[in-house]
ModelCIF file with pLDDT and N, C-alpha, C, O atoms, coordinates in Angstrom:
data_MODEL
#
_entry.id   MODEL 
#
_entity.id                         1 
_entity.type                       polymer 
_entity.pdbx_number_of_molecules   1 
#
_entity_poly.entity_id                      1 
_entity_poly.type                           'polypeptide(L)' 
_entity_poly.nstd_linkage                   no 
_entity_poly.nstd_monomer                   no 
_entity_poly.pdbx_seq_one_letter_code       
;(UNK)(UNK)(UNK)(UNK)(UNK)(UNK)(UNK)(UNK)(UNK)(UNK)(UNK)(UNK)(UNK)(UNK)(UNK)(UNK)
(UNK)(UNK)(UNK)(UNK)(UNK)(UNK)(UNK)(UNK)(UNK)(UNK)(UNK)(UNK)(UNK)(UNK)(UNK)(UNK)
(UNK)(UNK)(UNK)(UNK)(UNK)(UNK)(UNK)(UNK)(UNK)(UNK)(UNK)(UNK)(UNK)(UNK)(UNK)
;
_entity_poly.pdbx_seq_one_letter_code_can   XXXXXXXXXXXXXXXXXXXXXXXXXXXXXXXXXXXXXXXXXXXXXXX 
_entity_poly.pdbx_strand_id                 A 
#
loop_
_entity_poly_seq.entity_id 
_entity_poly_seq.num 
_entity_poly_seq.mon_id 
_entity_poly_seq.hetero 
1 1  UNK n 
1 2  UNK n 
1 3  UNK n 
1 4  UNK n 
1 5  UNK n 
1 6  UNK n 
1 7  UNK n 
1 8  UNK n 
1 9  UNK n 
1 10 UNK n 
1 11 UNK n 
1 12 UNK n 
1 13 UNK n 
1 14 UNK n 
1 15 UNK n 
1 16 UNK n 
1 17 UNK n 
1 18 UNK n 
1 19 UNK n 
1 20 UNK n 
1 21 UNK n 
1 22 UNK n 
1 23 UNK n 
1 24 UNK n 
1 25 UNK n 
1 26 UNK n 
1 27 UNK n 
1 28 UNK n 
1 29 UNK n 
1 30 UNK n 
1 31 UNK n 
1 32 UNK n 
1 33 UNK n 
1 34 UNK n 
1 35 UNK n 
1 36 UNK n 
1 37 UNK n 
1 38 UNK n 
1 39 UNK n 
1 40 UNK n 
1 41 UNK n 
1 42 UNK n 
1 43 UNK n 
1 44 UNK n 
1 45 UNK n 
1 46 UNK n 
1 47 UNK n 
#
_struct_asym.id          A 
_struct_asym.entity_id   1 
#
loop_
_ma_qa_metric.id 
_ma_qa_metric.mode 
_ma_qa_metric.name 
_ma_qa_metric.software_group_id 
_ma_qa_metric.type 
1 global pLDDT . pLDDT 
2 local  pLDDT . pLDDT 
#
_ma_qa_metric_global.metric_id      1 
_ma_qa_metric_global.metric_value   84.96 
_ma_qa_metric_global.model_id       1 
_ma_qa_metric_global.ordinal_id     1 
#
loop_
_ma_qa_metric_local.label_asym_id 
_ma_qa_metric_local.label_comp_id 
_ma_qa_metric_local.label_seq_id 
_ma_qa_metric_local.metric_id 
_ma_qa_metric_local.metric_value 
_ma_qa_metric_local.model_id 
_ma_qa_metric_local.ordinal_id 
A UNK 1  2 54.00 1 1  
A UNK 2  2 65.00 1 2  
A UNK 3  2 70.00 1 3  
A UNK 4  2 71.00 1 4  
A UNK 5  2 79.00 1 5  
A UNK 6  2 80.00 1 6  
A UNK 7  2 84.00 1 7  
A UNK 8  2 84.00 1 8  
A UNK 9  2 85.00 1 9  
A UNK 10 2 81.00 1 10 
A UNK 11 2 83.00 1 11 
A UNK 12 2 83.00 1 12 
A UNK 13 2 83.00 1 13 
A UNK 14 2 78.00 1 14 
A UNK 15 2 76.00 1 15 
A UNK 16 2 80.00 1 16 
A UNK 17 2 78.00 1 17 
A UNK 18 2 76.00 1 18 
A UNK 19 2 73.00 1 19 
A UNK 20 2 68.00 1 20 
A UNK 21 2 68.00 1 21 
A UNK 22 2 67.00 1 22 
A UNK 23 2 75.00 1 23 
A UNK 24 2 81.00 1 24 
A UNK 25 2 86.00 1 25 
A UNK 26 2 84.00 1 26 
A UNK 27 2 87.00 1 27 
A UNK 28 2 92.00 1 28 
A UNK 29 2 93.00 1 29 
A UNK 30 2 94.00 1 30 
A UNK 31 2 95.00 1 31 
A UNK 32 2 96.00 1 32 
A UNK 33 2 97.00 1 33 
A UNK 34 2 97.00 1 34 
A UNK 35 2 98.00 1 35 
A UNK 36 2 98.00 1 36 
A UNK 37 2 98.00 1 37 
A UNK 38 2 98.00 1 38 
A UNK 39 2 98.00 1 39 
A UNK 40 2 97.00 1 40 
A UNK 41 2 97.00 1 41 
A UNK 42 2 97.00 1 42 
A UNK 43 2 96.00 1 43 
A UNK 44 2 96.00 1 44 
A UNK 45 2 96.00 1 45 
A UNK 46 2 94.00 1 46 
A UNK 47 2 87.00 1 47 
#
loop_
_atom_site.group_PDB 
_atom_site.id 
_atom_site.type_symbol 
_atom_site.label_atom_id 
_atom_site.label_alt_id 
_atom_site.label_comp_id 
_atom_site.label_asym_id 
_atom_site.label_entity_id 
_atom_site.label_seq_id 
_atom_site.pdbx_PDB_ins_code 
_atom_site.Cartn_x 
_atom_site.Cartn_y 
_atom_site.Cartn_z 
_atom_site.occupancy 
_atom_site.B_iso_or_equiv 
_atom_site.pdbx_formal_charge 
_atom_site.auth_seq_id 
_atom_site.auth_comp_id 
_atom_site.auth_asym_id 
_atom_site.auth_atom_id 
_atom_site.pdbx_PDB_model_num 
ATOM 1   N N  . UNK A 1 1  ? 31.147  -15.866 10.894  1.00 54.00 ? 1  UNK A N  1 
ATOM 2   C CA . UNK A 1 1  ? 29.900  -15.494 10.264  1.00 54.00 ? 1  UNK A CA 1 
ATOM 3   C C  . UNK A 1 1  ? 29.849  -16.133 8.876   1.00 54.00 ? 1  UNK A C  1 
ATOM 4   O O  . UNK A 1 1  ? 30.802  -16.419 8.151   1.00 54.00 ? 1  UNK A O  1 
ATOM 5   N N  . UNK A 1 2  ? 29.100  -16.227 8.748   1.00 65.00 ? 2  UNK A N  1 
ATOM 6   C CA . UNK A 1 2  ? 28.764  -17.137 7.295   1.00 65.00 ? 2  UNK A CA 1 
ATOM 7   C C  . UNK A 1 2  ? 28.041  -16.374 6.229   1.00 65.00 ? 2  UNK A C  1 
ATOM 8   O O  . UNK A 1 2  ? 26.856  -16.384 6.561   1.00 65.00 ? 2  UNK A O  1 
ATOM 9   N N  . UNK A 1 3  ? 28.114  -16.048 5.673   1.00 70.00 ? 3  UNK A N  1 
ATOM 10  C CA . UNK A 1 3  ? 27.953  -15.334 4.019   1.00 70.00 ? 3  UNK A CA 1 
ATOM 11  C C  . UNK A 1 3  ? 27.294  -16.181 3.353   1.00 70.00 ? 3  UNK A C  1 
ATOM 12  O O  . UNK A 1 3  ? 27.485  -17.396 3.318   1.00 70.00 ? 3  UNK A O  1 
ATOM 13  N N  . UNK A 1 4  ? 26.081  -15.248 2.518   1.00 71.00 ? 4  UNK A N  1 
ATOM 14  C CA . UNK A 1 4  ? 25.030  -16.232 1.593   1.00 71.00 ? 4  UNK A CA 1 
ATOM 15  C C  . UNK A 1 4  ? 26.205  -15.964 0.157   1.00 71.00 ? 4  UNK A C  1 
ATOM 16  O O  . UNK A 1 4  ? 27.091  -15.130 -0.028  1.00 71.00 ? 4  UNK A O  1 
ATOM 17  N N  . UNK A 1 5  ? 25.778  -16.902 -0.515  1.00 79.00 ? 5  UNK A N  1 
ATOM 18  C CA . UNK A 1 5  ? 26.526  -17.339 -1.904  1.00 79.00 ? 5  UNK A CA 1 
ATOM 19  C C  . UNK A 1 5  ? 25.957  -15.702 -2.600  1.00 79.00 ? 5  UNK A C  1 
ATOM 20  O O  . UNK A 1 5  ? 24.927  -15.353 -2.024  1.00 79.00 ? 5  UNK A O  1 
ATOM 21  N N  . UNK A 1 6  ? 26.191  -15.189 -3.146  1.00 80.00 ? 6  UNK A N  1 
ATOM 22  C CA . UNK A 1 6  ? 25.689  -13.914 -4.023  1.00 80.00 ? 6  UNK A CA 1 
ATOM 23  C C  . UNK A 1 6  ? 25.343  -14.358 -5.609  1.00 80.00 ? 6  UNK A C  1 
ATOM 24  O O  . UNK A 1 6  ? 24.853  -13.687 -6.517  1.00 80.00 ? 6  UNK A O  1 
ATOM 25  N N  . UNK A 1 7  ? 25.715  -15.509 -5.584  1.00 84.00 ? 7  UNK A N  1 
ATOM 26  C CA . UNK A 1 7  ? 25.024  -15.935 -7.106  1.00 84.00 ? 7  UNK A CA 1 
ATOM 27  C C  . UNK A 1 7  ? 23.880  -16.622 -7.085  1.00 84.00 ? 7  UNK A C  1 
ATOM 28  O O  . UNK A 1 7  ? 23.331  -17.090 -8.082  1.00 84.00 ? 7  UNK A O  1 
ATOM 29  N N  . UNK A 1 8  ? 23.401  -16.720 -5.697  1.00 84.00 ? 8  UNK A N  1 
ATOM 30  C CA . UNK A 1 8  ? 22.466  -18.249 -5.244  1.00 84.00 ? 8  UNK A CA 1 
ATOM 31  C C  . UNK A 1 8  ? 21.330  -16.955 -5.108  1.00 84.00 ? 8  UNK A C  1 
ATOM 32  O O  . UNK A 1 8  ? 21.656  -15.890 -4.586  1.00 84.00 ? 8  UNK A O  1 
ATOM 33  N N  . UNK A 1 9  ? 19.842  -17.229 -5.700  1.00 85.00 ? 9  UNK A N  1 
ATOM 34  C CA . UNK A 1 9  ? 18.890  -16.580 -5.099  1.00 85.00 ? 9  UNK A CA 1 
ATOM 35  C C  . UNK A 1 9  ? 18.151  -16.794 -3.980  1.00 85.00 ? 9  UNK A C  1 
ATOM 36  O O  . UNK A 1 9  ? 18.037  -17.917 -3.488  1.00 85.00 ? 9  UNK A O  1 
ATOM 37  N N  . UNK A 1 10 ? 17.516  -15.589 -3.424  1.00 81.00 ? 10 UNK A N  1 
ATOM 38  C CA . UNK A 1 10 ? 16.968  -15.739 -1.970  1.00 81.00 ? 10 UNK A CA 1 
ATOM 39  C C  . UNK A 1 10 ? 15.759  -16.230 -1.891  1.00 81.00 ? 10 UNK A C  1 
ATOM 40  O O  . UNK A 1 10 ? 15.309  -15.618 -2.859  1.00 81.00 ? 10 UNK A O  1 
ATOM 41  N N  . UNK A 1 11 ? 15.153  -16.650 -1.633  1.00 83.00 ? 11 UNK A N  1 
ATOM 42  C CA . UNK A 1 11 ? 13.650  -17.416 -1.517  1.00 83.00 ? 11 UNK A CA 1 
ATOM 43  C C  . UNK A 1 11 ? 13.072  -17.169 -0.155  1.00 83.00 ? 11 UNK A C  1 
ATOM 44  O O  . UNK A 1 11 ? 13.295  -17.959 0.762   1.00 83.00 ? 11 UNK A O  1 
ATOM 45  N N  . UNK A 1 12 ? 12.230  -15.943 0.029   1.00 83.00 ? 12 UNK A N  1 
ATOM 46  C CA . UNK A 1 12 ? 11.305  -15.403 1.068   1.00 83.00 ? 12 UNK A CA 1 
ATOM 47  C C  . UNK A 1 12 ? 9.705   -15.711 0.730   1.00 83.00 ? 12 UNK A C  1 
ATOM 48  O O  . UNK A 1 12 ? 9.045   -15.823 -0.303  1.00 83.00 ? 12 UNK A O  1 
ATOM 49  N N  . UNK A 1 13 ? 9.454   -15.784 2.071   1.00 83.00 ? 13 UNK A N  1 
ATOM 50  C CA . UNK A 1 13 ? 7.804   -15.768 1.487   1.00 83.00 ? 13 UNK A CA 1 
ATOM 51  C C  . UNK A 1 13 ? 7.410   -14.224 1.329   1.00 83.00 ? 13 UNK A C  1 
ATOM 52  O O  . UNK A 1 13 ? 8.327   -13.408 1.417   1.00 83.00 ? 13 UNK A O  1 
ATOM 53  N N  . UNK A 1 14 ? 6.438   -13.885 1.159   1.00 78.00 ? 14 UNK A N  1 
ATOM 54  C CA . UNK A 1 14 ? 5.158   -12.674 1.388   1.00 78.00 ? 14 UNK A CA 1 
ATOM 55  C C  . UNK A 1 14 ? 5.484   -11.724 2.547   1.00 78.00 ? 14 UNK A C  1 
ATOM 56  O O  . UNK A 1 14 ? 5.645   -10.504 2.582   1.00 78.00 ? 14 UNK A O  1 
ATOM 57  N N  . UNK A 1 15 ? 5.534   -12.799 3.598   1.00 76.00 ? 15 UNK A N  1 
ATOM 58  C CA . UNK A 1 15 ? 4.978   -12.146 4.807   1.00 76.00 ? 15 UNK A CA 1 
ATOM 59  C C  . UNK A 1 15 ? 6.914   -11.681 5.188   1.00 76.00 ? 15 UNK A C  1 
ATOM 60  O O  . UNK A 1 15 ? 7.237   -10.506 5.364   1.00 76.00 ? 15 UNK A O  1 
ATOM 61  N N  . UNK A 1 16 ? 7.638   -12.494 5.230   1.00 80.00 ? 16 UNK A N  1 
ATOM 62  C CA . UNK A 1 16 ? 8.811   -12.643 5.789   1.00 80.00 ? 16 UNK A CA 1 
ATOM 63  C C  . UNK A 1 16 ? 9.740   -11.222 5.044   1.00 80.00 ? 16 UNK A C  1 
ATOM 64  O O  . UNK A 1 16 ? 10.757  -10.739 5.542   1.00 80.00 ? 16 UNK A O  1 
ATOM 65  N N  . UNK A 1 17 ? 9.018   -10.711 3.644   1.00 78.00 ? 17 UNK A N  1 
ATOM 66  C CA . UNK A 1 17 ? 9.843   -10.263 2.990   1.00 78.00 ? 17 UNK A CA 1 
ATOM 67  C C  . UNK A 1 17 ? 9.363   -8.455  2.979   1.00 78.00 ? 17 UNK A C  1 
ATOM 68  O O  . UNK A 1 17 ? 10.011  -7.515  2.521   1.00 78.00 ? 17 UNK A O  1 
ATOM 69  N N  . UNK A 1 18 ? 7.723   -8.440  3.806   1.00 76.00 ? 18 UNK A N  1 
ATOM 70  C CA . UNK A 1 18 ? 7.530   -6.898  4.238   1.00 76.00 ? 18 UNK A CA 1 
ATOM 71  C C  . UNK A 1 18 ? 7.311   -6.994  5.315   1.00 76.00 ? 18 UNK A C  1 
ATOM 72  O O  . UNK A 1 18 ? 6.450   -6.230  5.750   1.00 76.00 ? 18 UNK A O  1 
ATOM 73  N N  . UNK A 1 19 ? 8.027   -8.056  6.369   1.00 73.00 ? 19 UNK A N  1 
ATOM 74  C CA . UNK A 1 19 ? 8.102   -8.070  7.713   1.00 73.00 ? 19 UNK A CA 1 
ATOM 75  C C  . UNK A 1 19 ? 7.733   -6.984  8.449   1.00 73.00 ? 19 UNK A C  1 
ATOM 76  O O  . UNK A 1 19 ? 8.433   -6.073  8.892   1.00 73.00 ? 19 UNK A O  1 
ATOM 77  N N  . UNK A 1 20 ? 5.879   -7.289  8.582   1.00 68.00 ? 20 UNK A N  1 
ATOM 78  C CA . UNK A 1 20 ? 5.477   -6.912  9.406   1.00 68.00 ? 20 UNK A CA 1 
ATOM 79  C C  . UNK A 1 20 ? 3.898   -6.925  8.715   1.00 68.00 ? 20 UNK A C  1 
ATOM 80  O O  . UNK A 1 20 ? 3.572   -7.094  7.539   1.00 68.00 ? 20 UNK A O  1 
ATOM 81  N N  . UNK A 1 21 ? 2.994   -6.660  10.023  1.00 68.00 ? 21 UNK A N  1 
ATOM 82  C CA . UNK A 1 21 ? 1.163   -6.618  8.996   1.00 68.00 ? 21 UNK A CA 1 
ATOM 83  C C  . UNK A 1 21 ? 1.220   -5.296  8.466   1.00 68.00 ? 21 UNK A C  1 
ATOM 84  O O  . UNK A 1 21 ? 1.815   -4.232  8.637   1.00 68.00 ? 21 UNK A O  1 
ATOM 85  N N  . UNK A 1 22 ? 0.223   -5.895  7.647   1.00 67.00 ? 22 UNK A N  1 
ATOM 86  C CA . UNK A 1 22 ? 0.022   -4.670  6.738   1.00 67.00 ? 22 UNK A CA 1 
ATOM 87  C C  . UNK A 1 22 ? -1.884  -4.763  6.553   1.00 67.00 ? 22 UNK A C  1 
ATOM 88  O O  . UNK A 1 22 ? -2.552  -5.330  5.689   1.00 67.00 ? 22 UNK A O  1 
ATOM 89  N N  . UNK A 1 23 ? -2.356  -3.863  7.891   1.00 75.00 ? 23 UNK A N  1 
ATOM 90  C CA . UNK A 1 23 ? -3.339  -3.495  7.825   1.00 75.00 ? 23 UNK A CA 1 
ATOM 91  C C  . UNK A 1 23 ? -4.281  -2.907  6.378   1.00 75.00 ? 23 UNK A C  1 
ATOM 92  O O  . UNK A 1 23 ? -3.715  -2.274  5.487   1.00 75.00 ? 23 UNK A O  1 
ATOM 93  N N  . UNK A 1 24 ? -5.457  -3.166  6.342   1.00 81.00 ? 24 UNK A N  1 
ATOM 94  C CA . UNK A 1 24 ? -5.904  -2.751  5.115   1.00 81.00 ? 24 UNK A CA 1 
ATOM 95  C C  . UNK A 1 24 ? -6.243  -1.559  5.288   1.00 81.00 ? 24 UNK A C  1 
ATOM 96  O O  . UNK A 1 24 ? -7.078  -1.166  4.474   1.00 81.00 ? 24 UNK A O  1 
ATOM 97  N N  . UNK A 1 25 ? -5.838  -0.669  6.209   1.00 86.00 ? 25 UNK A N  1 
ATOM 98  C CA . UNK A 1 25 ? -6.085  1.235   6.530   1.00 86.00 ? 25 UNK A CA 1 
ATOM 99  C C  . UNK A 1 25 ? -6.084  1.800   4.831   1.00 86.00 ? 25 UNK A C  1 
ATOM 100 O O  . UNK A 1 25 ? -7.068  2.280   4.268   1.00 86.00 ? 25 UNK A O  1 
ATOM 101 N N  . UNK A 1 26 ? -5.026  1.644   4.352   1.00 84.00 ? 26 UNK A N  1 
ATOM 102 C CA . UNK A 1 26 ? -4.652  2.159   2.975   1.00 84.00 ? 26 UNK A CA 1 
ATOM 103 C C  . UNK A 1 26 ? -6.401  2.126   2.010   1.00 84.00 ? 26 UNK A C  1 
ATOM 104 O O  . UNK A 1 26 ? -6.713  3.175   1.447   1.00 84.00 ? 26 UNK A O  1 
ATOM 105 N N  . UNK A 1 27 ? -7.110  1.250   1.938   1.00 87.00 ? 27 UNK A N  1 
ATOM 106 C CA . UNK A 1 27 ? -7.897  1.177   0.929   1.00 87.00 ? 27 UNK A CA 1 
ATOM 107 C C  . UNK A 1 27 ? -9.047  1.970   1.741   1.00 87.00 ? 27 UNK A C  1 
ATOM 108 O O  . UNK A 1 27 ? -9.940  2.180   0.920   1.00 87.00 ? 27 UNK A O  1 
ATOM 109 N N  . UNK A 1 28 ? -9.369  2.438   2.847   1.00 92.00 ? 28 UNK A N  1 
ATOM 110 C CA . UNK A 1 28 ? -10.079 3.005   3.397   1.00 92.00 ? 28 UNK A CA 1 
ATOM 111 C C  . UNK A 1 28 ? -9.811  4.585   2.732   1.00 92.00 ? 28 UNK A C  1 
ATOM 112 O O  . UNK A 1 28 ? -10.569 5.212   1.992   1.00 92.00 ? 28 UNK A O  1 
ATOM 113 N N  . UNK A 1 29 ? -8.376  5.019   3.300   1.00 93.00 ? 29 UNK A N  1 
ATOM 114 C CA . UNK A 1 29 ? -8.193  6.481   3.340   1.00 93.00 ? 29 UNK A CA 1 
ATOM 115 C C  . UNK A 1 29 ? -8.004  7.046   1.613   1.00 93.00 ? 29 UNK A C  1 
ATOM 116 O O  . UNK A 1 29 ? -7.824  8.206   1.246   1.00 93.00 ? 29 UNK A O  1 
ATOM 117 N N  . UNK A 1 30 ? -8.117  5.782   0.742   1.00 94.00 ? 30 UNK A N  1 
ATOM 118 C CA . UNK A 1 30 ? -8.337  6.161   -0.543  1.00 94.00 ? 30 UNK A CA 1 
ATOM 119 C C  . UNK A 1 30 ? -9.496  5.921   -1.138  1.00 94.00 ? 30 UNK A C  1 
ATOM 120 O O  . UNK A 1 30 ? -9.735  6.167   -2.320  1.00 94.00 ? 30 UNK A O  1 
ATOM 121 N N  . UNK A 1 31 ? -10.336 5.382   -0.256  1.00 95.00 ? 31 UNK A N  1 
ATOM 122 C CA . UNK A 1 31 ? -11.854 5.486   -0.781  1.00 95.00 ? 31 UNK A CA 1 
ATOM 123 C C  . UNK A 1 31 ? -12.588 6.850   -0.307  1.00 95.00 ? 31 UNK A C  1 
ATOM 124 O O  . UNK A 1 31 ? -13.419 7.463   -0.977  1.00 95.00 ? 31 UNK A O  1 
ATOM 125 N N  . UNK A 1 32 ? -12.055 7.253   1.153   1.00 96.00 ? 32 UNK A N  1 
ATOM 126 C CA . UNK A 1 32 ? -12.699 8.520   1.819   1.00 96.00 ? 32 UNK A CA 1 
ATOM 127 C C  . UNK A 1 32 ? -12.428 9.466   1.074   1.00 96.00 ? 32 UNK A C  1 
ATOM 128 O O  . UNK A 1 32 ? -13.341 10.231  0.762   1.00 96.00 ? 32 UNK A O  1 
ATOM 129 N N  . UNK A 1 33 ? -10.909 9.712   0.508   1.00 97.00 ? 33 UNK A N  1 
ATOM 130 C CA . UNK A 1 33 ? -10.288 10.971  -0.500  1.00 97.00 ? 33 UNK A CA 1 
ATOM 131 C C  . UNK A 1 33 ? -11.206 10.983  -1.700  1.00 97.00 ? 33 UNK A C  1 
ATOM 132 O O  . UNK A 1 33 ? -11.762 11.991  -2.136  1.00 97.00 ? 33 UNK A O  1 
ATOM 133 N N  . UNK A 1 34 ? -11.319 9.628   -2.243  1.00 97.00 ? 34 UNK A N  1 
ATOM 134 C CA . UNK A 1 34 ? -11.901 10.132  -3.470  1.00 97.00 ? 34 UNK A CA 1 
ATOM 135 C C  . UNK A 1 34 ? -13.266 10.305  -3.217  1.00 97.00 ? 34 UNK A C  1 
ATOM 136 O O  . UNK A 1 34 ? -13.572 11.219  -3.982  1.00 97.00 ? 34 UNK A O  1 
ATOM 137 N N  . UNK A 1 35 ? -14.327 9.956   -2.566  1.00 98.00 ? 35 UNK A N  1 
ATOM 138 C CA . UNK A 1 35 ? -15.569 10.625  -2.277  1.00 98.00 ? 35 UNK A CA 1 
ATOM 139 C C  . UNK A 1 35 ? -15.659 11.959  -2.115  1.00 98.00 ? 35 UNK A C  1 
ATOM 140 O O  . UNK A 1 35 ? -16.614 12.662  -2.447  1.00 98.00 ? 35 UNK A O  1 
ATOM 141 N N  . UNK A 1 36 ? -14.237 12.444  -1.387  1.00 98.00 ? 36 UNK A N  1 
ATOM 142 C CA . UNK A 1 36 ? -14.220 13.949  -0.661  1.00 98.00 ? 36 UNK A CA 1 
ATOM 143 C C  . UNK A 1 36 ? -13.985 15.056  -2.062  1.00 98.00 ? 36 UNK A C  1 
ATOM 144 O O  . UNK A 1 36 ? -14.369 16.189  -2.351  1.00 98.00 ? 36 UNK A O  1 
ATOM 145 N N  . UNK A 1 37 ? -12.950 13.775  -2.836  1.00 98.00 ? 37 UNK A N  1 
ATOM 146 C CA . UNK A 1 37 ? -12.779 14.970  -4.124  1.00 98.00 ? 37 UNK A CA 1 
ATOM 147 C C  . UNK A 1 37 ? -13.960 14.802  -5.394  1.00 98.00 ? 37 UNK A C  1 
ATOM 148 O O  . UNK A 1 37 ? -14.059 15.641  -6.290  1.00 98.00 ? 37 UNK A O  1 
ATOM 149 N N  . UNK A 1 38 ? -14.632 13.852  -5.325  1.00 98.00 ? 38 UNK A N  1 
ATOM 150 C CA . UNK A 1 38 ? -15.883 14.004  -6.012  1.00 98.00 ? 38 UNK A CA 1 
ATOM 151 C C  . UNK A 1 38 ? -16.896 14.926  -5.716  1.00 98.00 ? 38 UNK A C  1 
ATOM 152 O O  . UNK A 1 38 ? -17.541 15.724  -6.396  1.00 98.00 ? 38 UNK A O  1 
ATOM 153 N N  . UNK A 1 39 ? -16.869 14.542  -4.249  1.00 98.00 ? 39 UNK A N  1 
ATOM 154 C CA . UNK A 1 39 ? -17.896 16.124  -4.053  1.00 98.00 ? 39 UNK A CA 1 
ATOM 155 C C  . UNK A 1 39 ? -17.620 17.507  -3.735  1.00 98.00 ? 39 UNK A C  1 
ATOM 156 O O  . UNK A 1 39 ? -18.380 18.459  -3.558  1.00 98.00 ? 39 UNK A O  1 
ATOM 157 N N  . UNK A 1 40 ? -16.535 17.416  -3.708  1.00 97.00 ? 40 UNK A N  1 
ATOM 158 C CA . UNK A 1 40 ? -15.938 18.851  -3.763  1.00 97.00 ? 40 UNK A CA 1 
ATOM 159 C C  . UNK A 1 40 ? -15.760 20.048  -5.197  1.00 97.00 ? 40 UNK A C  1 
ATOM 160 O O  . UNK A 1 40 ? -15.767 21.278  -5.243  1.00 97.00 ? 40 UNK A O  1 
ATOM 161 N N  . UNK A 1 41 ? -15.566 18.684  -6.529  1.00 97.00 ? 41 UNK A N  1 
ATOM 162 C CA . UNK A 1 41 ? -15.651 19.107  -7.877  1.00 97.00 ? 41 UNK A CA 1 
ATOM 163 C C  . UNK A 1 41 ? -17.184 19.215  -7.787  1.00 97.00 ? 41 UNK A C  1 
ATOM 164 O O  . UNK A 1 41 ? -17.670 20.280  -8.168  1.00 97.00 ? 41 UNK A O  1 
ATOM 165 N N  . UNK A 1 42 ? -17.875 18.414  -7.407  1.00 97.00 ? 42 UNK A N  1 
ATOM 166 C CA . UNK A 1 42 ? -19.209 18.028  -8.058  1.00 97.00 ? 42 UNK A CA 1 
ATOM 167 C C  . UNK A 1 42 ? -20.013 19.871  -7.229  1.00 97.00 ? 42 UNK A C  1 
ATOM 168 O O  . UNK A 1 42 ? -20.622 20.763  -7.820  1.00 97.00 ? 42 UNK A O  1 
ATOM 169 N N  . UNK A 1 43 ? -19.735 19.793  -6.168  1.00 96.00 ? 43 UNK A N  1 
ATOM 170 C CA . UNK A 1 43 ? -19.846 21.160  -5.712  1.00 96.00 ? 43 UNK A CA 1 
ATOM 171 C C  . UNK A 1 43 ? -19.359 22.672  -6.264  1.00 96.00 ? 43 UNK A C  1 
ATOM 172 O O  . UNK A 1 43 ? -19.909 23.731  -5.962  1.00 96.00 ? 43 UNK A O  1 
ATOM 173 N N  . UNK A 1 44 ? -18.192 22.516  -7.148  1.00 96.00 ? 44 UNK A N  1 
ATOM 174 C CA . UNK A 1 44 ? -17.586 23.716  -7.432  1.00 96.00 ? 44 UNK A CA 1 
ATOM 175 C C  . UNK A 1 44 ? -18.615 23.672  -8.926  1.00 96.00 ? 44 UNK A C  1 
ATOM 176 O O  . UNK A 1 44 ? -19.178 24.657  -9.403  1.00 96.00 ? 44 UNK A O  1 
ATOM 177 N N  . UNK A 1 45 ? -18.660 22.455  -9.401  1.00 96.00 ? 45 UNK A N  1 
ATOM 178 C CA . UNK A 1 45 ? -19.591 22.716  -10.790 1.00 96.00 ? 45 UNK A CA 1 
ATOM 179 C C  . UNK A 1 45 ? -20.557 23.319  -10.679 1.00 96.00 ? 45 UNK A C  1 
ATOM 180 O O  . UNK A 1 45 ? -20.668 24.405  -11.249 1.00 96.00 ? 45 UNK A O  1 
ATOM 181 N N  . UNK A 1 46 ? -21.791 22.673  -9.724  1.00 94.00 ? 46 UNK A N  1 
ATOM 182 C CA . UNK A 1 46 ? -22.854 23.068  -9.518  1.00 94.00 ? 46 UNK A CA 1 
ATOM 183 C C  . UNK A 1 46 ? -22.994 24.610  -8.991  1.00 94.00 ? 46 UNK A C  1 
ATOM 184 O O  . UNK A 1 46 ? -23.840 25.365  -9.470  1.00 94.00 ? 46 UNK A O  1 
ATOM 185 N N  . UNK A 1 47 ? -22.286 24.919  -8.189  1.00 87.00 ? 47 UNK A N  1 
ATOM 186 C CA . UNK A 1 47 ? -22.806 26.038  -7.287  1.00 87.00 ? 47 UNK A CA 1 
ATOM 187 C C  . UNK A 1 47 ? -23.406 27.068  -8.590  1.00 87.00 ? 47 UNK A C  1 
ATOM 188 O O  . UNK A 1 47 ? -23.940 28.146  -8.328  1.00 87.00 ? 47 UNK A O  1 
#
């Protein structure tokens, strides 16, 4: 087996280095939350 040098740095791309997709779900379920908690304050003010 062959061993990388430990003084030598590693050079990955992007993709290779969070191996795997990375759907854009995330910016959805933090746009829905914060609508939900805007109107939920905006509701507790008003009532």
């Amino acid at each position: 087996m062959i061993m990388a040098d430990p003084n030598e740095p590693v050079h990955v791309t992007a993709t290779e280095a969070r191996a795997g997709a990375t759907p854009g779900v995330a910016r959805y379920v933090l746009g829905v939350s914060l609508v939900l908690v805007i109107a939920i304050f905006a509701f507790l003010i008003l009532r």
